[in-house]
N, C-alpha and C positions, 0 to 999 in steps of 0.2 A: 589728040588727047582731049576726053571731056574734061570743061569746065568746072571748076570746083565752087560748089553753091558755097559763098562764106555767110556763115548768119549770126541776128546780131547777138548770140553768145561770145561765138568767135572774135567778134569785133571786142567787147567786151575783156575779154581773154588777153587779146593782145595789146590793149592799152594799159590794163594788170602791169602787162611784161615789159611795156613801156615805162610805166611811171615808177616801178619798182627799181628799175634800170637806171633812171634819171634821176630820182630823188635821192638815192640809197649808193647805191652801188656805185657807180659815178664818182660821188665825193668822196663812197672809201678809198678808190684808185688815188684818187687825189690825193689824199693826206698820207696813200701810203707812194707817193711817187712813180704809180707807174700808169701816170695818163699823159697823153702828149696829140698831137697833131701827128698822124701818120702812125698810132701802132698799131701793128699789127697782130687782129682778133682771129683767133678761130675758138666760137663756141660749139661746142659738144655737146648735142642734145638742146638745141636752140628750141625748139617747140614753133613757135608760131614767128618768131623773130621781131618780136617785140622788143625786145633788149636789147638786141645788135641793132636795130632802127637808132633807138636811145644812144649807143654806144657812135654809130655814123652819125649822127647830128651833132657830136663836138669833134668829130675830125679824125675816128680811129679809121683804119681800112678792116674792113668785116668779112667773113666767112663765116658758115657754120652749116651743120647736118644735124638732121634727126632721123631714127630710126621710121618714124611712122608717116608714110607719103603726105597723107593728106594736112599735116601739119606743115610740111615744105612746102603745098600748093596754096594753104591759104595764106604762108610769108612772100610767096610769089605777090600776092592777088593785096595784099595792105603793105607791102613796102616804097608804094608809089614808084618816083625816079631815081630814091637809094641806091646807089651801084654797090651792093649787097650781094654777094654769091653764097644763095642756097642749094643745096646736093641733102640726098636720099643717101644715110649710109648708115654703118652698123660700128664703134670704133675696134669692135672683135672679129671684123671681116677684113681680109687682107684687100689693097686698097682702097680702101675709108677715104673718103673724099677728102682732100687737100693734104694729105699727111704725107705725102713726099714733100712739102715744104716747112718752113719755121717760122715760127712767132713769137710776138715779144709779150702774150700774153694769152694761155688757152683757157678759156674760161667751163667751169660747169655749176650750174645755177639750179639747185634740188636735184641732181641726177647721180650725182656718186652713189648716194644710196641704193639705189636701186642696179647697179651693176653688181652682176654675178661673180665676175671672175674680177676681185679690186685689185691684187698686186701686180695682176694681168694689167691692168688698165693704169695704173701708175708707172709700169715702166713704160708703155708707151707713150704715156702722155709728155713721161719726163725726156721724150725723144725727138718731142714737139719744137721743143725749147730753143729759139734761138738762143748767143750767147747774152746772160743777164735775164732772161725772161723768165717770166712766172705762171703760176697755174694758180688758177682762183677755183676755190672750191666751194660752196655754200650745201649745208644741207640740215636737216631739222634732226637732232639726235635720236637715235631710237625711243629710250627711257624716259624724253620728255611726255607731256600728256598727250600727244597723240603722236607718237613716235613708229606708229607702225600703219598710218596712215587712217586708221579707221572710220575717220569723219570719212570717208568716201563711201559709206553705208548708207543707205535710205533710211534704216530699222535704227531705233530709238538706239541702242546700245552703241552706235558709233560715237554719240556725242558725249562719252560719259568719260573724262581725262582715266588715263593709266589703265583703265579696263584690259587692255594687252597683255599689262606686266602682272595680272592676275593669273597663277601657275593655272593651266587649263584652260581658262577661259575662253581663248576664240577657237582653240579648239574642239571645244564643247558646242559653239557658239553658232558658229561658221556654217557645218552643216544643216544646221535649224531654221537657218535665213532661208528666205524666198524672196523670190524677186530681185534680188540684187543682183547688179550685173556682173557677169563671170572675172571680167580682168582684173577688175577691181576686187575679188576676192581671193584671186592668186594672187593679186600684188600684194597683199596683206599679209597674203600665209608666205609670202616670199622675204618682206622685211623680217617678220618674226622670226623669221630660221634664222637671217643671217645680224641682226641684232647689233643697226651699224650708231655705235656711241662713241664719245669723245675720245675717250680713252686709246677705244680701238683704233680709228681713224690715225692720231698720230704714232702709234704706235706702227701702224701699216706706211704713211710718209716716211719714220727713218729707216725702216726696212730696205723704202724702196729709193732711198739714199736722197730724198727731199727732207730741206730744213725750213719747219715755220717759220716763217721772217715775221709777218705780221699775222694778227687773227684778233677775229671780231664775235664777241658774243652776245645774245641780244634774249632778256626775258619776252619782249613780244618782238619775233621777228619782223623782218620786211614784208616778208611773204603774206603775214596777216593783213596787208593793207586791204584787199579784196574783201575781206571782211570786216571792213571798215572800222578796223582798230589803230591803233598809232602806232609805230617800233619802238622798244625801250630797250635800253641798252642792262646788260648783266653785272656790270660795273666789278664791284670784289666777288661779288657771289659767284663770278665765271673764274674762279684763283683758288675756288673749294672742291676737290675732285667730286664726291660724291653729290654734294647739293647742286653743282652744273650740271653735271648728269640727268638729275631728276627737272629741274627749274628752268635751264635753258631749253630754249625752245628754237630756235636755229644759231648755226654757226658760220661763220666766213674764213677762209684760211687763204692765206698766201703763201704757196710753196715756190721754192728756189731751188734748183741742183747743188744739192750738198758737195759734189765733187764734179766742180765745172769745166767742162773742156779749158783747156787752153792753146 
């Protein structure tokens, strides 16, 4: 197998995923009780495995896949001597790396969103589950101001908040850009169809017989650290359906088996 050139964006990237992991996320385990020496991770959609790096250096045991190869070969190539087990998988393809076993905690870190089939993907994930564990969810609401990704634009118009929720607008918009690169413009027209906000979200967890134990709302997410802004939290504003909606700009949830084996 050829080498996978890691550059130093890359690097960059996964220390993001790193320090986001450790400063943030980390603590919320913490204070919501489910961090220990020995538990057991599998992240979903790990990217570069930055996070699970963070997550094994206080003692959890790590797994995780992503969809896209070369995002597993450069977690291969910056995890050092982490005994970390990365796999290439899809979690809508029947054997998805590690899912014949259970964990005391499956994480997904900005990637709910972007799953096609979500009631699909909550029952399987709730299948994950050893007894007691939980699934960590994080993801940026749709309706927030860039809730349909669009800073991923080169063109002036991705930086402009809520331009999305303008009836029309990328769709007017979208075919008029040049230059921009293809994925990144299906993945836009792919949030916008499916239009994933808070509301919805838990509304699709008790469908899928998950109950929020814990959840964290944040007016500047984690995720902004990269852009070297600080996290603030949403305090009562995230207790307001509608102005959370619009205001919040990412979420964390902790889901539990509403109806747990015994």
């Amino acid at each position: 197998m050829e080498a996978t050139t890691v550059t130093e964006h890359d690097r960059t990237y996964w220390q993001y995923e790193y320090a986001a992991a450790a400063r943030y996320l980390i603590p919320l385990l913490r204070g919501w009780s489910m961090s220990r020496p020995g538990l057991r991770v599998l992240d979903v959609g790990c990217g570069d495995g930055g996070g699970l790096s963070a997550m094994h250096d206080v003692g959890f045991l790590c797994r995780g896949f992503d969809i896209e190869p070369r995002r597993i070969a450069i977690g291969h190539a910056l995890r050092g001597d982490r005994a970390i087990e990365l796999a290439v998988g899809d979690i809508f393809c029947t054997g998805a790396p590690f899912c014949n076993d259970r964990f005391d905690l499956v994480v997904l870190r900005d990637v709910f969103e972007h799953l096609e089939h979500k009631p699909a993907a909550l029952a399987t994930l709730r299948g994950l589950l050893a007894p007691g564990g939980g699934i960590l969810i994080s993801f940026p609401p749709y309706y927030s101001p860039f809730g349909a990704h669009q800073q991923l634009l080169r063109a002036k118009i991705g930086r402009v908040p809520y331009v999305h929720l303008v009836p029309g607008a990328l769709e007017r918009l979208l075919p008029r850009l040049r230059g921009e690169h293809p994925p990144f413009v299906a993945e836009i027209r792919k949030l916008s169809r499916m239009r994933m906000g808070i509301s919805r979200f838990e509304r699709l967890a008790r469908e899928a017989n998950l109950a929020a134990t814990r959840k964290k709302f944040y007016l500047i997410s984690p995720g902004h650290i990269r852009f070297g802004l600080r996290p603030c939290s949403a305090g009562l504003l995230g207790r307001i359906p509608l102005l959370r909606e619009l205001l919040v700009t990412g979420v964390v949830y902790l889901l539990k088996d509403a109806e747990p084996q015994t």
